[in-house]
C-alpha positions as CSV (number, residue, x, y, z in Angstrom):
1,X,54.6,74.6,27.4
2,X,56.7,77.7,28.1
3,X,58.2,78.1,31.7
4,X,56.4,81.8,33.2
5,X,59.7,82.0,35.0
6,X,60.8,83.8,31.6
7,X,59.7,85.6,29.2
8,X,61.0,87.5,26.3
9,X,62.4,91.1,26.8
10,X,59.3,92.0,24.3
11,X,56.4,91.1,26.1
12,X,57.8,92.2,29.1
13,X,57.7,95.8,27.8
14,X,54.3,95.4,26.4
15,X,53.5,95.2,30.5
16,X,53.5,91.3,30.8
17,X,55.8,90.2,34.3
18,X,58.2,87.2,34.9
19,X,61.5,87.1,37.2
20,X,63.6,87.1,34.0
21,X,63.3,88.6,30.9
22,X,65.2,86.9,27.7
23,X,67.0,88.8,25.1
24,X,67.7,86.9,22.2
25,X,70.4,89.1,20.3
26,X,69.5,88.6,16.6
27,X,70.0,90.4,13.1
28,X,66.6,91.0,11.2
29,X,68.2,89.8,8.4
30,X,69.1,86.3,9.4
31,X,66.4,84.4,9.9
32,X,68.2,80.9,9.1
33,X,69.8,81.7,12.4
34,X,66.9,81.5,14.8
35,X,65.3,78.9,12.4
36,X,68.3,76.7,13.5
37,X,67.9,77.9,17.2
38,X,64.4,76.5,17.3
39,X,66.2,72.8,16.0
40,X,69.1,73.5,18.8
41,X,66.2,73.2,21.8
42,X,65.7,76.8,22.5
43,X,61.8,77.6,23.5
44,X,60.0,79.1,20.3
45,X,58.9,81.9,21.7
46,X,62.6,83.4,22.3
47,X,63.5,83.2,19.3
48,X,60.0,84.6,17.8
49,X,60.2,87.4,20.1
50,X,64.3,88.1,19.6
51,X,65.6,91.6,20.2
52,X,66.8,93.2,16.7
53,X,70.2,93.4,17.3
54,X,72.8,95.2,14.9
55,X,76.2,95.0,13.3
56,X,76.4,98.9,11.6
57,X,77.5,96.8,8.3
58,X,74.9,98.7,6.4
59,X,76.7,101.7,8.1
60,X,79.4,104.4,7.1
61,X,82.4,103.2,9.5
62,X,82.5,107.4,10.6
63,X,78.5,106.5,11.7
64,X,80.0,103.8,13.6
65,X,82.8,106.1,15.5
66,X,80.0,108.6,16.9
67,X,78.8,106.0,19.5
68,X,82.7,105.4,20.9
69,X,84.0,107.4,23.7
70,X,87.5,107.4,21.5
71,X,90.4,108.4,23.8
72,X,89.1,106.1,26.5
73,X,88.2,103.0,24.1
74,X,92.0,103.9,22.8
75,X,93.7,104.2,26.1
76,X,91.6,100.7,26.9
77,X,92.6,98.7,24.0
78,X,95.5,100.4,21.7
79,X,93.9,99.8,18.7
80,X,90.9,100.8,16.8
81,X,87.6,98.8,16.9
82,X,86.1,97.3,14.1
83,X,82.0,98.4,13.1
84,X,81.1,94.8,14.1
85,X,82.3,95.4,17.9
86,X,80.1,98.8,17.5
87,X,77.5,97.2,16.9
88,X,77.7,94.4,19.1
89,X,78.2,96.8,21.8
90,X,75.1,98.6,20.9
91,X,72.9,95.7,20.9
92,X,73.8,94.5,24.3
93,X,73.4,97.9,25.4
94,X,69.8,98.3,24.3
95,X,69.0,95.2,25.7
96,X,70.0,96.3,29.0
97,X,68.6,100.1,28.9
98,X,65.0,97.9,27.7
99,X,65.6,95.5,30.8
100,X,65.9,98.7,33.2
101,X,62.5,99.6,31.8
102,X,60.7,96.4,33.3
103,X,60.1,95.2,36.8
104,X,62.1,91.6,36.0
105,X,65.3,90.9,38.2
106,X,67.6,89.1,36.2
107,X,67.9,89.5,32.2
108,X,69.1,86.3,29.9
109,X,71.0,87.5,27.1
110,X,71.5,85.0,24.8
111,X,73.2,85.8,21.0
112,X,72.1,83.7,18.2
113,X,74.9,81.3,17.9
114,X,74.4,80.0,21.0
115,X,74.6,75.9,21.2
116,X,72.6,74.6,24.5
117,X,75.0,72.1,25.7
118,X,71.9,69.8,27.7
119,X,68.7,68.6,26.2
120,X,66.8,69.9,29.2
121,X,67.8,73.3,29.1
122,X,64.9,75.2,30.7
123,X,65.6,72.6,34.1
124,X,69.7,73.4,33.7
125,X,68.6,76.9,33.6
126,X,66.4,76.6,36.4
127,X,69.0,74.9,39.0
128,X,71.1,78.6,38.6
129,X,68.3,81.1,38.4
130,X,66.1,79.8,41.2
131,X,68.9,80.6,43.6
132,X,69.9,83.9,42.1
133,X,66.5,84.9,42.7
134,X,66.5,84.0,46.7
135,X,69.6,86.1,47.4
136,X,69.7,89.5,48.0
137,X,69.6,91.9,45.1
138,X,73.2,92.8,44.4
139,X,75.3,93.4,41.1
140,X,76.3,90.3,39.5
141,X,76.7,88.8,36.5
142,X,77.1,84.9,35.5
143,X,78.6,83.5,32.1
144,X,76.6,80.4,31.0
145,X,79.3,79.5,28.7
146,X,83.2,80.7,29.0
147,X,85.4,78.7,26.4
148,X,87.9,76.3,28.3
149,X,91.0,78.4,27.1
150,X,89.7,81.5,29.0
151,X,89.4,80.1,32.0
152,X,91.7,79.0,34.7
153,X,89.8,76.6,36.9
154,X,92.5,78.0,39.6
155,X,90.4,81.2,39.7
156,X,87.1,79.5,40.3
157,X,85.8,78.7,44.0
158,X,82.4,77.1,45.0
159,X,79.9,79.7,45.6
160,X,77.7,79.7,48.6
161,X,74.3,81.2,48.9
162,X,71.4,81.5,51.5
163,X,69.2,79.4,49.6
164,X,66.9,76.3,50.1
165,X,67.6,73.1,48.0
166,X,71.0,71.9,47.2
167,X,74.0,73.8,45.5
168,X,74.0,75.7,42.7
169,X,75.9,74.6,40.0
170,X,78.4,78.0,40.5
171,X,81.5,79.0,40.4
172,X,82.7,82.3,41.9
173,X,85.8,83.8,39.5
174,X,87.6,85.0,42.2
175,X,90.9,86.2,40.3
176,X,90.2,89.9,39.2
177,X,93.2,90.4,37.1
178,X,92.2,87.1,34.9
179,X,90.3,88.2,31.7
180,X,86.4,86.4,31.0
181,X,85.4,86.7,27.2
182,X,82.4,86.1,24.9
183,X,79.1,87.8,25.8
184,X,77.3,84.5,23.8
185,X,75.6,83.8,27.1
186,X,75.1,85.4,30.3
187,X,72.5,86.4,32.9
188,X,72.7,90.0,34.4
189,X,70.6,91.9,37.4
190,X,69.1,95.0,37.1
191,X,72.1,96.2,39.3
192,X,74.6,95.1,37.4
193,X,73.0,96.4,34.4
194,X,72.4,99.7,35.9
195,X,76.5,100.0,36.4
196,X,77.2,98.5,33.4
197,X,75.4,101.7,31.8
198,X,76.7,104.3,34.0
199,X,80.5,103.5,33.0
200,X,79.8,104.6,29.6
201,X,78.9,107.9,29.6
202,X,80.6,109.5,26.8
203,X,80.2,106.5,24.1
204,X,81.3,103.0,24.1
205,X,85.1,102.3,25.3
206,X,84.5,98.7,26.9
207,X,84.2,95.7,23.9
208,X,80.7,93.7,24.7
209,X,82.1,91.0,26.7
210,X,84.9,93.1,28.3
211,X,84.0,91.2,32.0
212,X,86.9,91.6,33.6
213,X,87.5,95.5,32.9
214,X,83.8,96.0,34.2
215,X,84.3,94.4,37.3
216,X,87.4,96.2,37.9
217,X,85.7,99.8,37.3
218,X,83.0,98.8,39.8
219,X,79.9,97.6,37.5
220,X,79.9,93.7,38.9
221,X,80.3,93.0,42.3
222,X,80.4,89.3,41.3
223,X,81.1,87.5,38.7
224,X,79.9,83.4,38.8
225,X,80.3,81.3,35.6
226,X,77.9,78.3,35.3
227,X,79.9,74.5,35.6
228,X,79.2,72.8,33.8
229,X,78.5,75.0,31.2
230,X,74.9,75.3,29.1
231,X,75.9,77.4,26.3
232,X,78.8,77.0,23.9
233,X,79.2,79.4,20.5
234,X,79.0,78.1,17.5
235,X,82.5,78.6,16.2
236,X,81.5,77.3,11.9
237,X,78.8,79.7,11.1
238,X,80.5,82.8,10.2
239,X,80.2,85.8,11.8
240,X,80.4,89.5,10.2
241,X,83.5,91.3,9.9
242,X,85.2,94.2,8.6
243,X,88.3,96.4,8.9
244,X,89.1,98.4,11.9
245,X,86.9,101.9,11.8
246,X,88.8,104.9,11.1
247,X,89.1,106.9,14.1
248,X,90.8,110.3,15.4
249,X,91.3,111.0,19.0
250,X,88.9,114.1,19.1
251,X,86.9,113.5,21.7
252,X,83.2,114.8,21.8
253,X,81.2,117.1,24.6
254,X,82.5,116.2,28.3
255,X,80.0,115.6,30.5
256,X,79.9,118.2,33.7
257,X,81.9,118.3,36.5
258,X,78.9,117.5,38.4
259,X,78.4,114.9,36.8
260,X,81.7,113.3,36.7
261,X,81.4,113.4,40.8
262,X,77.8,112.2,41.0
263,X,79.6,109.5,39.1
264,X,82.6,108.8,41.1
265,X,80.9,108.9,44.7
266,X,78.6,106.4,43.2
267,X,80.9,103.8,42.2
268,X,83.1,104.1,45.8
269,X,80.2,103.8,47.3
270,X,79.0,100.7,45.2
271,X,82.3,99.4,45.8
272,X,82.6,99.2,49.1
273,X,79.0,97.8,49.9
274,X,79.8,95.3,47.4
275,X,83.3,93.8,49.2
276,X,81.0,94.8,52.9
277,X,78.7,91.5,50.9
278,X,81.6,89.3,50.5
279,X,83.3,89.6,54.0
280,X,80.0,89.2,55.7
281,X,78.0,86.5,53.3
282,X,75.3,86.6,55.7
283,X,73.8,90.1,54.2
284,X,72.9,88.0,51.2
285,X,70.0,86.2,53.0
């Protein structure tokens, strides 16, 4: 029987409710994929009801440079992106602008080479959501499954909240100049996801699973990784790829000066309530 603590992204937007919405990140085209998802332990009807994701493959790789924010993804990274990143990007992206549009609080993105680690999943799952759900809305994000070579476990700290029941099984990433990869898994409030958004004004210049450069602009006040971990990535089944999009460094319309400082007094101010939270952990109740 399904758990009505979740339900997929879809029904949620045809005006069903549950705490947390699930994205399932999955091509159209690959079917075999979820087919295998259902065999991994994953609840049928998130992967019958995945969110159509994209890779721009089908696309002209000029196509897939209209949806980048060029000089900024340039001064980011040094390099150009390739149409797979594009499109990853994008299909996070809608995920999040869909989530937005529901009343859930927390959105599970999961992409479809995801490997549940744990035969009980849904209870695993439960032990960090039920938690994130007493605390005080605030923007954060947790990664359900970081590879061991990305993470220090010098940077992680046990993670306290105002909750009843016994700890979480959480890990605060406390070093803000360490990089957090893969977007394979992750769960995401509606705050978070709002910030996430408003960074991006211009077109995409932060890669998918870019963690570490959102938190630093503002977008996630903190960032918890799940230990153990429930999700690994399926590192045989191939993935798409394809040569770095030709790009030039014309950049599109500006957004107003307005704008830009609508923009910037938001995320000071975001900012600074979010570091007010972690010097006085008793707001979180």
């Amino acid at each position: 029987m399904a758990d009505p603590l979740y339900l997929p992204l879809r029904d949620l937007l045809d005006g069903q409710s549950a705490p947390v919405a699930v994205a399932l990140l999955s091509l159209v085209d690959c079917p075999e994929r979820r087919a295998t998802l259902v065999q991994r332990g994953l609840p049928p009807a998130w992967v019958e009801r995945y969110w159509p994701g994209t890779d721009l493959r089908h696309e002209p790789s000029a196509h897939a440079a209209t949806f980048l924010d060029v000089k900024a993804s340039w001064k980011q990274y040094g390099r150009n992106w390739r149409t797979s990143e594009v499109g990853c990007a994008l299909s996070h992206r809608s995920a999040l602008r869909a989530f937005l549009a529901t009343s859930a609080r927390l959105l599970l993105v999961l992409e479809d080479d995801v490997i549940p680690t744990t035969p009980d999943l849904l209870p695993a799952l439960h032990r960090i959501v039920a938690p994130l759900l007493c605390v005080r809305p605030q923007a954060l994000l947790c990664h359900l499954g970081p590879r061991p070579e990305h993470l220090d476990p010098t940077d992680l700290r046990p993670l306290r909240l105002a909750h009843p029941g016994p700890p979480p099984p959480l890990r605060l990433h406390q070093n803000r100049t360490k990089p957090l990869w893969r977007a394979h898994a992750y769960l995401i409030s509606r705050e978070a996801a709002e910030r996430c958004l408003s960074l991006e004004p211009r077109g995409l210049w932060l890669l998918a699973d870019d963690w570490q450069q959102r938190r630093q602009a503002g977008a996630l006040g903190l960032l918890l990784v799940a230990h153990p971990a429930i999700f690994q990535q399926d590192d045989v089944t191939p993935s798409t790829q394809q040569e770095p999009i030709p790009i030039s460094l014309s950049s599109g319309p500006s957004p107003s000066l307005c704008r830009r400082v609508r923009a910037g007094l938001r995320h000071r101010w975001l900012t600074f309530r979010d570091r007010l939270l972690r010097r006085r952990p008793h707001l979180l109740r």
